[in-house]
C-alpha positions in Angstrom: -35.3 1.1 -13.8 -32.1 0.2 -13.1 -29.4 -2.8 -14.9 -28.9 -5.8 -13.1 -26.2 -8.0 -12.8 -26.1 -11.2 -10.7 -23.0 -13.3 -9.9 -20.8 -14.7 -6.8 -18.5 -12.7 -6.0 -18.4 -8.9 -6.7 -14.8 -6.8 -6.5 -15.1 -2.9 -5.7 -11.7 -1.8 -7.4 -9.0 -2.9 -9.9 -6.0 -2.1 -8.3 -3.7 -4.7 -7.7 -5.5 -6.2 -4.4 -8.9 -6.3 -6.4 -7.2 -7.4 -9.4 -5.3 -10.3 -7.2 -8.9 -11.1 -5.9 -10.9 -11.3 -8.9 -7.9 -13.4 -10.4 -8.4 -16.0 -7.6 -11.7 -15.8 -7.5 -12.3 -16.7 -10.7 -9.5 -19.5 -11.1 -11.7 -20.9 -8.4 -14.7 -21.4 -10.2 -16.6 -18.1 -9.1 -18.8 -15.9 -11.4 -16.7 -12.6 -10.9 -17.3 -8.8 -11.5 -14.7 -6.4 -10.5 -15.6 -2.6 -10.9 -13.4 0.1 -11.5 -14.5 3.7 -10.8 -11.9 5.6 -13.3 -11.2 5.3 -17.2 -8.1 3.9 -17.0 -6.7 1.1 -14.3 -3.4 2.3 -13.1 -4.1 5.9 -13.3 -4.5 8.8 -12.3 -0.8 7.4 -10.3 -0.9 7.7 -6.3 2.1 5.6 -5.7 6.4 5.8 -4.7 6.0 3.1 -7.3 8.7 1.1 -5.4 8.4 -2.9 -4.3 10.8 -5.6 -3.2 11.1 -8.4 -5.6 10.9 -11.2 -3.1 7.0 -11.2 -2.9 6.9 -11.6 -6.8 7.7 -14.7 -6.6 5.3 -16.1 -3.8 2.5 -14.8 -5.3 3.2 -15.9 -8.9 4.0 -12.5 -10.4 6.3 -12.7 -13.6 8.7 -9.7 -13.5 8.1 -8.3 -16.9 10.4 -6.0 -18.3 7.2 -3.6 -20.0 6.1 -2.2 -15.8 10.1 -2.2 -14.7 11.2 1.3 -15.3 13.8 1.0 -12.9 15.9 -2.2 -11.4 17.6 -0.7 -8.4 20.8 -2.1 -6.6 20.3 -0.9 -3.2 18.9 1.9 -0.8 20.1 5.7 0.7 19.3 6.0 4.4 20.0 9.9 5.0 19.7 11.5 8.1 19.0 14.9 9.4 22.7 15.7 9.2 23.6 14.4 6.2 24.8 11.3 7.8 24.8 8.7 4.5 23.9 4.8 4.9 24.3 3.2 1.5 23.0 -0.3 0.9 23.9 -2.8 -1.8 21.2 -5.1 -2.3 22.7 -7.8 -0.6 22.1 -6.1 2.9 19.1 -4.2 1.6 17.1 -6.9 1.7 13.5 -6.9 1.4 13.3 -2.9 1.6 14.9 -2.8 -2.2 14.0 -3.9 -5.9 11.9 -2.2 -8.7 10.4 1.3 -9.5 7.4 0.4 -11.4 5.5 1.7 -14.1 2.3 0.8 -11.9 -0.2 2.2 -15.0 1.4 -1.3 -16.6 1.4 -3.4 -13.7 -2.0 -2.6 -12.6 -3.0 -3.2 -15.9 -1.0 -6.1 -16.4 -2.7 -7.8 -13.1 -6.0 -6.8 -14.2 -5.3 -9.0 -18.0 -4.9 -11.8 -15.7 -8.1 -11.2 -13.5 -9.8 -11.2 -17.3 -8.0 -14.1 -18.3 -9.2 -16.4 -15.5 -12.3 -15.4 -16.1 -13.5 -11.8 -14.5 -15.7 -9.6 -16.3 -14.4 -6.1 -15.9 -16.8 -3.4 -15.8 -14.8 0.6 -16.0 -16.2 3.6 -15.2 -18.1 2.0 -12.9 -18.2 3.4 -9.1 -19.8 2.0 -6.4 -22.2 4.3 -4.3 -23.9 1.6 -2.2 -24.7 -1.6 -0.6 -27.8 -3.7 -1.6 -29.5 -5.8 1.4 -32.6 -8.6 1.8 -35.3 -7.6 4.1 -33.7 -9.5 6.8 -30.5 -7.0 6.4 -28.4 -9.4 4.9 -25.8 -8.2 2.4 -27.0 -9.0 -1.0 -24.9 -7.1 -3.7 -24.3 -3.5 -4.4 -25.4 -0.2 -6.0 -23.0 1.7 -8.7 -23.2 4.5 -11.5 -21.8 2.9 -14.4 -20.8 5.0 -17.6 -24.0 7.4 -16.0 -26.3 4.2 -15.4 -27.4 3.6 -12.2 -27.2 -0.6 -12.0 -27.3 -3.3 -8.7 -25.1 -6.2 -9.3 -26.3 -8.7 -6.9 -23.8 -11.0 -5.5 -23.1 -13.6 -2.6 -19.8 -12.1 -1.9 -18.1 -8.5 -1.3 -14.6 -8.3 -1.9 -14.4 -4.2 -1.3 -10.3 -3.0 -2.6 -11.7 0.4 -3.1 -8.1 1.7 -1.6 -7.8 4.5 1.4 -11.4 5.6 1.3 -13.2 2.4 1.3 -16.4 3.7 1.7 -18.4 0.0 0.5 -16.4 -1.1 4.2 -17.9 1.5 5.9 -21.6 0.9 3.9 -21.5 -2.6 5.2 -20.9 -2.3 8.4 -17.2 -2.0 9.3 -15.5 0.5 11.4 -12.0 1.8 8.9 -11.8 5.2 11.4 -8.6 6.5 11.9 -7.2 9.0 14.5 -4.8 11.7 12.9 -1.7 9.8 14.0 -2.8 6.8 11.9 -2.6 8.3 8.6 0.3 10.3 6.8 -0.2 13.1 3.9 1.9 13.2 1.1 2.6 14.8 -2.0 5.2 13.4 -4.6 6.4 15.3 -8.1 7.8 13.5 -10.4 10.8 16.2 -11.4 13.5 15.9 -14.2 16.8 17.5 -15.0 17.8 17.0 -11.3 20.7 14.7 -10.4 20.9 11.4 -8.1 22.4 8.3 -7.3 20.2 6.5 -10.4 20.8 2.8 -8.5 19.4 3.9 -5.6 16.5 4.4 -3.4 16.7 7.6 -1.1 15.3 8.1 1.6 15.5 11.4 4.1 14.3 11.3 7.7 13.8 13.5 10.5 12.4 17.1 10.9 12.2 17.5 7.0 9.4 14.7 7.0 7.5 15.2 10.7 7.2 11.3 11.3 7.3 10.2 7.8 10.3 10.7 5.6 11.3 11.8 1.7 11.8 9.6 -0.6 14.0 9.6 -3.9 12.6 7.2 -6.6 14.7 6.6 -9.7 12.5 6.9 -13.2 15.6 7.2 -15.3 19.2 8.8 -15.2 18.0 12.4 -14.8 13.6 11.5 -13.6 12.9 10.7 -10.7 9.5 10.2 -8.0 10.5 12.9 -5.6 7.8 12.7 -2.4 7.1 13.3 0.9 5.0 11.6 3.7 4.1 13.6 7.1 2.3 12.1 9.6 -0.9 13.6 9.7 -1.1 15.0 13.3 2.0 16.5 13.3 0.7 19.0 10.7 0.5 22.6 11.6 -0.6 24.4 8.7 -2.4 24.0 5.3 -0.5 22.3 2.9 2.2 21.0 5.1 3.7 18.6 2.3 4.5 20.9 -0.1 6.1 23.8 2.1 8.2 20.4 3.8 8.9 19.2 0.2 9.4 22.8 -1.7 11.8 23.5 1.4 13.9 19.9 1.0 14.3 20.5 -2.8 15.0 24.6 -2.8 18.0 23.5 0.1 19.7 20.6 -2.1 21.8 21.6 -4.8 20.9 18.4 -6.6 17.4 20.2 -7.6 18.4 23.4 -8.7 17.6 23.1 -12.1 14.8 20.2 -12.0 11.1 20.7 -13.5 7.9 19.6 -12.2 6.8 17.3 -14.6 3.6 15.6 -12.8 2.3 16.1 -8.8 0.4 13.4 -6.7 -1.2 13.7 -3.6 -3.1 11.5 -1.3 -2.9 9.9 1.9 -1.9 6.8 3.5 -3.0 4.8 6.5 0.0 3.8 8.6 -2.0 1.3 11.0 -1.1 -2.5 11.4 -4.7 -3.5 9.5 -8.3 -3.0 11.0 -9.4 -5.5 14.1 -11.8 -7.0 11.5 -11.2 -6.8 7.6 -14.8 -9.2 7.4 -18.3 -9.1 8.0 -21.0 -11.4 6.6 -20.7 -11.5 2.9 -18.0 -9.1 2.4 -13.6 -9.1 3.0 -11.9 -6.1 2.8 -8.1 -6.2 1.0 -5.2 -3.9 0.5 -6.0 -0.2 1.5 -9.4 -1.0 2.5 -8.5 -3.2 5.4 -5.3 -0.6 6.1 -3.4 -3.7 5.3 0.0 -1.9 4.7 3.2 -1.6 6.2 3.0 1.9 8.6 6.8 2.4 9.0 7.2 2.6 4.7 3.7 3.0 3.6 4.0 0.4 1.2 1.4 -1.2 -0.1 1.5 -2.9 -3.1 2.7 -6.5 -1.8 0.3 -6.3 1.0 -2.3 -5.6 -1.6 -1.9 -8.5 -3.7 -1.4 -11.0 -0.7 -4.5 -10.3 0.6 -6.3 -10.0 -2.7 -5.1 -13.2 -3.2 -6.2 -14.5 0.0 -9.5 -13.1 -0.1 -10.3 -14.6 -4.0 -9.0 -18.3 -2.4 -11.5 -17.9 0.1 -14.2 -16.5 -1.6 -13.9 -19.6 -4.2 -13.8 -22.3 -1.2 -17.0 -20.4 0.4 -18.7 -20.9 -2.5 -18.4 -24.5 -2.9 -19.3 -24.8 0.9 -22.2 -22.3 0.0 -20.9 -19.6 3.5 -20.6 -16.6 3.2 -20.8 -15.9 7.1 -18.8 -13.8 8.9 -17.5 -16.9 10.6 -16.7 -18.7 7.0 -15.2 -15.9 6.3 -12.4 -15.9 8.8 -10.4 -18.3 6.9 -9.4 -15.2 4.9 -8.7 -13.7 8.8 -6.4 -15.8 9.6 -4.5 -16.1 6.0 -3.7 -12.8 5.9 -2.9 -12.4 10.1 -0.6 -15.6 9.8 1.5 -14.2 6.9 1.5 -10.4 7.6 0.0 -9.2 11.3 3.5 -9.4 13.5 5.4 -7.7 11.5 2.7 -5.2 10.9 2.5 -4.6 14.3 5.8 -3.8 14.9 6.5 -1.8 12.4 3.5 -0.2 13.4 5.1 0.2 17.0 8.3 1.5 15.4 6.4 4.1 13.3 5.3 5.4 16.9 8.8 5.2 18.4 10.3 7.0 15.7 8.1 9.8 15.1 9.1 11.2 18.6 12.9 11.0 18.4 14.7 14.3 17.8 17.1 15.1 14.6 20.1 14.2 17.4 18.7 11.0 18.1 18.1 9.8 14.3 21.7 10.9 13.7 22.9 8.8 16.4 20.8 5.8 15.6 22.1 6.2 11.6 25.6 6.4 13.1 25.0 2.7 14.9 23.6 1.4 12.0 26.6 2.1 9.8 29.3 1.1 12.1 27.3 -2.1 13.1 28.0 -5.7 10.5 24.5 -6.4 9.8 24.0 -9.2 7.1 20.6 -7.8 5.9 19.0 -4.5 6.6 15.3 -4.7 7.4 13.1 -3.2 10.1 13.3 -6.6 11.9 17.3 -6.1 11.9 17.2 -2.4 12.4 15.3 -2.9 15.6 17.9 -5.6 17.2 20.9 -3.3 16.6 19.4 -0.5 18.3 17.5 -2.0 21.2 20.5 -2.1 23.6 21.9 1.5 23.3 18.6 3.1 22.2 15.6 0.7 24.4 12.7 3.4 24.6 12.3 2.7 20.7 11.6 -0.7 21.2 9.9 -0.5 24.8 6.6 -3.0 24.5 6.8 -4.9 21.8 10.7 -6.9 22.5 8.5 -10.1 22.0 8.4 -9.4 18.2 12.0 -8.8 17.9 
């Protein structure tokens, strides 16, 4: 016989989009569970670990000195060539700002969750959806600490990351074709030398339509990763012959150690056509809400978690859960986030067929051009004139 529990709204996740979501959730006046497959929030670490600090703000996070390990003051652009664009972080922009500890953060998001008045139950992994006779979602199945339980609940909030199986269970299509996703593999490495400010990152035929990045950690630690898109591999364990190669070739590595290795994948798609169904929203990962050109996903994460624990308290009190209740949480997230999704989606594409020439020439225009601010948006305007295949269907967005 398996444990019960019964409340309004049920989170699948404790990263920071479920985290974000139970938070709201609860501030709202819902009864809120949030699950969490693993021992510890925040870890095992598949993460860059680096966010802009502008979204802080907007969604009410306090920077905290205990999850900054690193306060950078501006970004590395390096081409195939060697060609070097540094940014300061007054033309950086959006792209620049911390190197979290995310085990902290996480965590740290997860205390406010509790503190607004989530239950959090760990070890706790969901394995299935629970539904009436009439097919209506009602709740779902887990394994918690080896007990099978149901928690029975009038809303789904699934933020069960890149996999999101509990999507899939109820209903929603989160396929991707191989040129939606990237693979990637990231040590963290010491002893190796870098520009300890800065945020590197390497394009071109040493990422096959991704890029490497360079994460500071400290003056001599550093997140060292790779992200390839996924149909361009050829052979088994593309990353790491792509990231070996890259760091047995710069001089800068020559005597660093291996010190911890993540590996995972990330969707590089604009978000699904439908993040909702009756009784369930998906945030962060699970509704491929992320940005495709960087992979980042943090700030995308937490928006949406947010969103989705706003709504899922306002359904309540107007006792709708439908599909069509739920698109308030639709359009929050589509009115804040979708266009520039979509074209960085479109300029993932673009990009992943230029040539090592091309980038060279493109990072060569960039840093003879006066831009104020260097973001995608920007980025795209500079080059459109001399380089107009890149930008060739979505110049609306630009």
């Amino acid at each position: 016989m398996s444990s019960t529990y019964d409340c309004d709204v049920v989170v699948v996740g404790a990263g920071p989009g479920g985290s974000m979501a139970a938070k709201f959730a609860a501030e709202g006046g819902s009864k809120t569970i949030m699950i969490e497959k693993k021992a510890e929030i925040g870890a095992p670490l598949r993460c860059a670990e680096g966010v802009s600090k502008k979204w802080l703000a907007e969604l009410g996070i306090k920077s905290d000195p205990s999850w900054i390990r690193a306060d950078m003051a501006g970004a590395i652009i390096r081409s195939p060539s060697g060609i070097t664009l540094q940014l300061d972080e007054s033309k950086a922009g959006t792209e620049v700002g911390y190197v979290l500890e995310r085990h902290i953060f996480d965590k740290r998001l997860a205390e406010e969750a509790v503190s607004a008045g989530s239950k959090i139950m760990m070890r706790t992994g969901c394995n299935g959806v629970i539904r009436d006779k009439d097919g209506k979602l009602i709740g779902i199945k887990a394994k918690s600490m080896g007990e099978d339980i149901e928690i029975y609940a009038k809303c789904v909030i699934a933020a069960d990351g890149y996999e999101s199986q509990v999507g899939r269970w109820a209903g929603i299509d989160t396929t991707l074709k191989m040129s939606d996703f990237d693979t990637c593999l990231q040590y963290r490495m010491t002893n190796i030398k870098f520009e300890s400010n800065f945020c590197e990152f390497i394009i071109g035929s040493a990422a096959p339509g991704g890029y490497i990045w360079i994460f500071p950690k400290s003056n001599n630690t550093a997140n060292v990763g790779i992200g390839i898109m996924a149909s361009k591999c050829k052979m088994r364990a593309d990353p790491k012959y792509h990231l070996d190669k890259f760091i047995a070739n710069d001089p800068r590595f020559k005597n660093g150690q291996i010190l911890e290795i993540v590996g995972g994948m990330v969707s590089t798609i604009p978000g699904l056509d439908s993040a909702i169904g009756d009784n369930i929203m998906l945030v962060g990962d699970a509704a491929r809400i992320i940005d495709p050109i960087t992979g980042g996903g943090i700030a995308h994460a937490c928006r949406s978690g947010k969103y989705a624990g706003i709504v899922a308290a306002d359904c309540l009190k107007k006792g709708d859960f439908s599909k069509k209740s739920l698109q308030a949480y639709e359009k929050m997230w589509r009115d804040r986030m979708e266009d520039k999704l979509y074209r960085n989606w479109m300029a993932k594409e673009r990009f992943a067929t230029l040539d090592d020439t091309t980038l060279d020439e493109l990072i060569t225009l960039i840093k003879n051009s006066d831009i104020k601010e260097v973001n995608v948006l920007n980025l795209l305007k500079t080059i459109k004139d001399k380089f107009p295949r890149v930008v060739e269907g979505f110049e609306n967005l630009i």
